[in-house]
N, C-alpha and C positions, 0 to 999 in steps of 0.2 A: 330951360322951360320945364316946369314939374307937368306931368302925365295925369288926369285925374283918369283911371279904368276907367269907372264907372258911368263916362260920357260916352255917349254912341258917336263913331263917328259921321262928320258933314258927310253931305252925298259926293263932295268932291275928295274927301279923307277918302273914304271909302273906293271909292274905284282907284285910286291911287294904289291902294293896297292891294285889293284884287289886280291891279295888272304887277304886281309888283313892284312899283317904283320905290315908294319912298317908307311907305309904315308897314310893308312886309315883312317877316325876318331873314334872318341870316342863317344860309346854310353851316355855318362856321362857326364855333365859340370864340375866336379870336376877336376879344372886345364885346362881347356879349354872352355875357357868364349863366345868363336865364334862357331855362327850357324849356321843351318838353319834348317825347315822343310819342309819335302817335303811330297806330298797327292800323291800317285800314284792307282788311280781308289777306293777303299777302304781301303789301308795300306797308312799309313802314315809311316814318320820317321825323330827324330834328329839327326843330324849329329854334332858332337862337334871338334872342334879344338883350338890347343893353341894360335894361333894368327887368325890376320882377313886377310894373305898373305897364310897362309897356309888352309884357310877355299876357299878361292877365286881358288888357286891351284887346289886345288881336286875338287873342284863343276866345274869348267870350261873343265880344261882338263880331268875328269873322267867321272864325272855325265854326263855331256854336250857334250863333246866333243867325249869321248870313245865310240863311240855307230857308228859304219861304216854302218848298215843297214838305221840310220837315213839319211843319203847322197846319194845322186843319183852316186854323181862324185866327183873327187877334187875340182871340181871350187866348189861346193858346202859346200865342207867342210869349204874351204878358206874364203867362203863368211860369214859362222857362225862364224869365229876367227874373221876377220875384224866386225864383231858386236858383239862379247863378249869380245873383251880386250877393246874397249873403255868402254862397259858397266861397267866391273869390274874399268877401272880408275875411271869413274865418281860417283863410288859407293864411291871407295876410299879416294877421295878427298874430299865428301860431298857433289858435285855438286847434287849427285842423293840422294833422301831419300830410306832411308830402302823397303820400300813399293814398289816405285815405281822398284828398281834394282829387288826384288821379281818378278812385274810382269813382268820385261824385261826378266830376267832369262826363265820364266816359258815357254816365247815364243820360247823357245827352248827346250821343255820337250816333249816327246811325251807319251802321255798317263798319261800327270800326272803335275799338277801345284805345284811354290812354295809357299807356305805359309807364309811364314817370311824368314830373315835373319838378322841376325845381334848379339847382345851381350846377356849374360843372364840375365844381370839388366832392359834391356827392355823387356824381360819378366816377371820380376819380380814388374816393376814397371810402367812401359809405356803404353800409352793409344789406342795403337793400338787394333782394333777389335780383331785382332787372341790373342792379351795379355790379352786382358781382359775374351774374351773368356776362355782362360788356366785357371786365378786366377779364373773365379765364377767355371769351373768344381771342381778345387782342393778344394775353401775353403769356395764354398757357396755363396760369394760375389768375387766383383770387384776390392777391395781395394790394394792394395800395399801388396807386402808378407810383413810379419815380418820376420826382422835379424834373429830370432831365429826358423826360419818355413821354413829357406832359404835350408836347406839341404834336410827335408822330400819334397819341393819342385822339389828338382832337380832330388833324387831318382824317385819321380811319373814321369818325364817329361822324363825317363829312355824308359818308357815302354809304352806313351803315343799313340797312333796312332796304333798301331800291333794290 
């Protein structure tokens, strides 16, 4: 079943997700290679998903969007879609780098920026400040995980930030 984002979910999607049963993500990248982390005043957290349409899904109309105390009014609401579906296209397409879609996200977080988004191999490999950051906590240095370092990897980034 392909994911279109850019549909809000049913009212029955939606509390599914909120209690987290079924369209929530995974604390785990095992099987779901798409991220993000998010810093909320001293707790952080990943959020893992199997694709990067179901990663965008939940981060836009959940994290983002699900939060009514954040709007004054509808026009308000309306005005944060019309600036988070292009966001998410141009993230999509590549027009936007990881980084930069992080900090456009973030401008819609209240109390709490994002950190990263995107795959677990640029965490594992990528020269991004918050990646390299990751690799010297887990392994001492900066370097590239090892194949073989890749799972004790993912287990640590389980419980990273809490």
């Amino acid at each position: 079943m392909s994911i279109n984002w850019k549909t809000p979910l049913s009212p029955t999607e939606l509390q599914l997700a909120l209690d987290g049963d079924h369209f929530g993500p995974a604390s785990h990248p095992a099987g779901a290679p798409w991220g993000y982390y998010l810093q909320l005043e001293r707790l952080g957290y990943f959020s893992w998903f199997a694709s990067q349409a179901e990663m965008l899904r939940y981060l836009v109309h959940i994290e983002l969007l699900h939060a009514p105390e954040r709007f004054a009014d509808q026009a308000a609401y309306d005005s944060a879609v019309q600036t988070l579906i292009p966001l998410g296209e141009a993230y999509l397409s590549a027009e936007l780098a990881p980084e930069a879609a992080a900090k456009g996200f973030s401008e819609h977080l209240s109390g709490g920026q994002m950190l990263w988004l995107g795959q677990i191999t640029a965490l594992q490999q990528g020269q991004s400040p918050f990646a390299t950051q990751l690799r010297q906590a887990f392994q001492g240095h900066a370097a590239a995980i090892q194949t073989a370092d890749q799972p004790a990897f993912a287990d640590w980034l389980e419980g990273y930030g809490l």
